[in-house]
N, C-alpha and C positions, 0 to 999 in steps of 0.2 A: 485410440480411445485412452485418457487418463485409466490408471489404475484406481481402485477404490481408495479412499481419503482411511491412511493409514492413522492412527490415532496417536497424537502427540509432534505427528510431522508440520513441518513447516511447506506451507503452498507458492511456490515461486510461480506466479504470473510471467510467458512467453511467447512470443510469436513463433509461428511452425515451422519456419524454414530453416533449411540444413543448418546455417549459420545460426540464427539465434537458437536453433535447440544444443547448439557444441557449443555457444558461450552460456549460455545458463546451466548446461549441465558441467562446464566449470567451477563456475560460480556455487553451485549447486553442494558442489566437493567440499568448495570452499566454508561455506557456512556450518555444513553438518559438522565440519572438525570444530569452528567457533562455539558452535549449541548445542554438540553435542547430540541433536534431534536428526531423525531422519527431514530430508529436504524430497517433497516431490514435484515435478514440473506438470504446469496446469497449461496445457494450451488454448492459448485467446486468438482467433481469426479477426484478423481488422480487416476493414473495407478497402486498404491500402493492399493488401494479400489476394484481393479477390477484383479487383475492377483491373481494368486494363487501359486505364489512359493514362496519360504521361502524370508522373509523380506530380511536377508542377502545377496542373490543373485538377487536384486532388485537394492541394492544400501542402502538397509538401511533406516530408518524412514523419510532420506532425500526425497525420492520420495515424502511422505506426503506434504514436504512442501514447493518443488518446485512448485509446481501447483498452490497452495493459494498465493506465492510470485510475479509468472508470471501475477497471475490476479489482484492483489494489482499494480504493476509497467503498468500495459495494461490500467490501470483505471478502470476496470470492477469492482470493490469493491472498496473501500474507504481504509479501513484496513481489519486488519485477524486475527487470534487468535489461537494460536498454543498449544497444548504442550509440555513448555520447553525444556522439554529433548527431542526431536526429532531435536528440531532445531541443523543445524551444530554449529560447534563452531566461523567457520570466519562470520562475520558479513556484506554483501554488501554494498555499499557507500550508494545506491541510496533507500538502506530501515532503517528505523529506528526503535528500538526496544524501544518505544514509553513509555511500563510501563513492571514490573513487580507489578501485583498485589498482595494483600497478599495471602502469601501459605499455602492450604493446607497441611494435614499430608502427610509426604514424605514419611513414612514406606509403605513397601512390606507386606503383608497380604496370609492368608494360606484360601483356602474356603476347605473344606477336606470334606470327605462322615465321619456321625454318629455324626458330631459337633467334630471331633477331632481336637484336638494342633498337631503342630510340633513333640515334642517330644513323641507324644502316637501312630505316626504311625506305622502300621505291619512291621515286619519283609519285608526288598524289598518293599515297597511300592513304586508305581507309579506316580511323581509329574508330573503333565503338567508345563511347562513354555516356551516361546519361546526366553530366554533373556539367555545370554552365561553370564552375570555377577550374576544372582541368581544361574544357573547350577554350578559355580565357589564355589560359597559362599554355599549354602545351603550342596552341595555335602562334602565340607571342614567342614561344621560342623559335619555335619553326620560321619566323618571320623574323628572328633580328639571325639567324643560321642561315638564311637561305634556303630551307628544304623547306617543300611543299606540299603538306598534309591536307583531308579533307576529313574532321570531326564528323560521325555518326551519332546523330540521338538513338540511344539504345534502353531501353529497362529491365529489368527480370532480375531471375538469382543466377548465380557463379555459375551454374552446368548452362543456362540459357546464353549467356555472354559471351562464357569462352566457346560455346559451341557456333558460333559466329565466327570464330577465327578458325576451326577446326574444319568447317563445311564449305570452309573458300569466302565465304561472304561480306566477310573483313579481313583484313592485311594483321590489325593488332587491338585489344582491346586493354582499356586501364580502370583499374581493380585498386582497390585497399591491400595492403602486406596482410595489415593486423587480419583479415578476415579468411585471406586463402592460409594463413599460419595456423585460425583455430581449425578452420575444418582438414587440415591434415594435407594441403596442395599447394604450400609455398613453392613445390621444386617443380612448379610449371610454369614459373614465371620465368621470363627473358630477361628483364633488365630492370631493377629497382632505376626509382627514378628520384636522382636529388632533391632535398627538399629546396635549393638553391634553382632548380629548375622549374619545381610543382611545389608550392604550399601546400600540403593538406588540408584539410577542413577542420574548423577548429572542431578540439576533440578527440580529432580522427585518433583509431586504435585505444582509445580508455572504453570501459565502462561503467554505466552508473547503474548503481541498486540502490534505490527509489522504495522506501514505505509509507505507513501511513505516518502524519506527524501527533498522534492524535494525544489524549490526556488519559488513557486507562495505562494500568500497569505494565500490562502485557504487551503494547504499542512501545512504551518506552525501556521496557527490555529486549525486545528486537532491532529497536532502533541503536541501543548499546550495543547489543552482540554483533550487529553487520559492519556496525562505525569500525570494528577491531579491522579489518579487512582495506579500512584506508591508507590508501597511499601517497602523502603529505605534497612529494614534489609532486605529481599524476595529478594533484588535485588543485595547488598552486595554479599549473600548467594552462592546464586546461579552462581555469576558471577567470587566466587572465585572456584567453584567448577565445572564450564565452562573450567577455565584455567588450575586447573589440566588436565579434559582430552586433551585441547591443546597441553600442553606441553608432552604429555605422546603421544602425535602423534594417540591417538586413534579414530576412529569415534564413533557412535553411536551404533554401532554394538558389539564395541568391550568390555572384561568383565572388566570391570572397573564400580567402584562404588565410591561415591565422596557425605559426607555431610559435610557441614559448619554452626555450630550453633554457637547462643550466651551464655555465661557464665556468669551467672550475679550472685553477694554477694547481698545477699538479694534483692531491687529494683534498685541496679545499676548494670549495663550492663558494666563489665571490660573487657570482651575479645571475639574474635572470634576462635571458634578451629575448624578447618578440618581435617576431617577423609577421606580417600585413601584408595581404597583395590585393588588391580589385580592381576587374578590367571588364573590357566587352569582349563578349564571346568568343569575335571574329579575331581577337588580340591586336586592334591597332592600337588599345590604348591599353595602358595597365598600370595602377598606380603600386609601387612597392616599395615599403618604408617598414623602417625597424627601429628599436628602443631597447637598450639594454637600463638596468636599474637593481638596488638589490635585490637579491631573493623574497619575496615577497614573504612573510611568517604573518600575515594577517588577511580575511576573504576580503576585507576593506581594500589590503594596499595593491593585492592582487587584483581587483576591479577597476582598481586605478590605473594601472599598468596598461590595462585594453585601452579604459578612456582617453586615457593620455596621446597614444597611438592611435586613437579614431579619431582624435581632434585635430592630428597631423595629417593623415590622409587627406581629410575632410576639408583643409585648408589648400591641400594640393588638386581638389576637383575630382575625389572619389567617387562623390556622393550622385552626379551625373552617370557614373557609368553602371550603376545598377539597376538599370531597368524600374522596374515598376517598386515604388517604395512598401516594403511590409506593414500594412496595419496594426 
């Protein structure tokens, strides 16, 4: 049960599992040193927390964050705290995406049974994942390697997954870095996995704190106080690799993979390059194209950067390999 509504605190809207309650209660740290106020976490149950079909026929990560968004707009929470990549790509008038803070590691990670790598799995070995954009990737490496994988559709949280590899059932399953690093179990993973081999999802490893955008005073000194908390390149990054999946009409669901880093000559920072993958499942096909350009210093030129890059894929025959188009 929440504790009683301390007076003068600020209400951070969360979803209850391990992971979102250790990233918000970072996040959490974070704001009370910005304002000063006590921060207390409000737990919200979404339908996504509580049904048991596959994400996909749910709607996607979006159910996640419909829920913490209805209760941020209700005023039952002040703000909320998401993981990036769940969030859609349209942005509501009436919510603001307040800060991107600095991101963690964006790479995909392998936890495998014996401490094994990628590459030293058995013959047919069994990967858990429930993400159609690692199934894409991982299956497409395995296929221009030679080794012979068989992706598992899996769901649940980190003790369900890994415990799939612990109880024999799977060979290895693949995780987020950023997520087994906040809950404190980075050092069970096997084998970080290149982003040269796995795209991340765009996003992957940032978070967004999301408030209202509204017109009272008090709205637009929260919305100040959180902004302190952004992370310029984090938010660059991520917002060029947002507009890829925009522009590529896909949601959250769909296997697309999207990073956008900095390139820097020694300590100067000359360019931003984006990386793009999208393929079928099964990895016989995968389209994977990149664009370097400067650093983006405006949300404009950084939205440009994705389209730019979705308009190349899209000419290379992306747009076929995404299954069902997003609404």
């Amino acid at each position: 049960m929440s504790e009683p509504h301390v007076q003068g605190a600020l209400r951070l809207g969360t979803r209850r599992s391990k992971l979102a309650m250790a990233q918000s209660g970072q996040v959490a740290d974070a704001v009370s040193q910005v304002t000063g106020r006590p921060v207390e976490l409000v737990e919200i149950t979404t339908y996504g927390d509580t049904s048991r079909e596959h994400l996909a026929q749910i709607g996607g990560t979006g159910v996640f964050v419909t829920a913490l968004r209805d209760a941020t707009l209700r005023g039952e929470v002040d703000f909320a705290v998401h993981s990036l990549k769940d969030l859609p790509t349209a942005q509501p008038d009436e919510l603001a995406l307040a800060a991107v803070p600095k991101r963690e590691d964006p790479r995909d990670v392998l936890v495998a049974r014996d401490g094994l790598r990628f590459t030293d799995l058995p013959e047919g070995a069994r990967v858990g994942t429930g993400s159609p954009r690692r199934m894409a990737q991982l299956n497409a490496y395995a296929r221009s390697h030679g080794l012979r994988i068989e992706t598992v559709p899996i769901r649940g949280n980190v003790d369900t997954r890994i415990g799939y590899v612990r109880n024999g059932q799977l060979d290895a399953v693949v995780l987020a870095a950023a997520g087994l690093s906040r809950i404190g179990r980075i050092d069970e993973v096997t084998d970080f996995l290149p982003v040269d081999m796995v795209l991340p999802a765009p996003g992957q490893g940032a978070l967004a704190i999301e408030c209202r955008a509204g017109n009272t005073a008090e709205d637009a000194a929260l919305l100040a106080a959180l902004s302190e908390l952004d992370d310029p390149h984090a938010r660059g990054a991520v917002t060029a690799e947002r507009s890829l999946l925009a522009a590529l009409e896909a949601g959250c669901s769909a296997p697309v993979g999207a990073l956008a880093d900095l390139l820097a000559d020694g300590q100067i920072v000359k360019e931003m390059r984006l990386r793009g993958v999208v393929g079928t499942t099964d990895g016989s096909t995968l389209v994977q194209l990149s664009t370097t350009g400067p650093v983006p210093e405006t949300y404009d030129q950084a939205m440009a950067l994705g389209r730019e890059l979705a308009a190349e894929m899209l000419a290379k025959g992306a747009a076929g390999l995404m299954g069902e188009r997003a609404h």
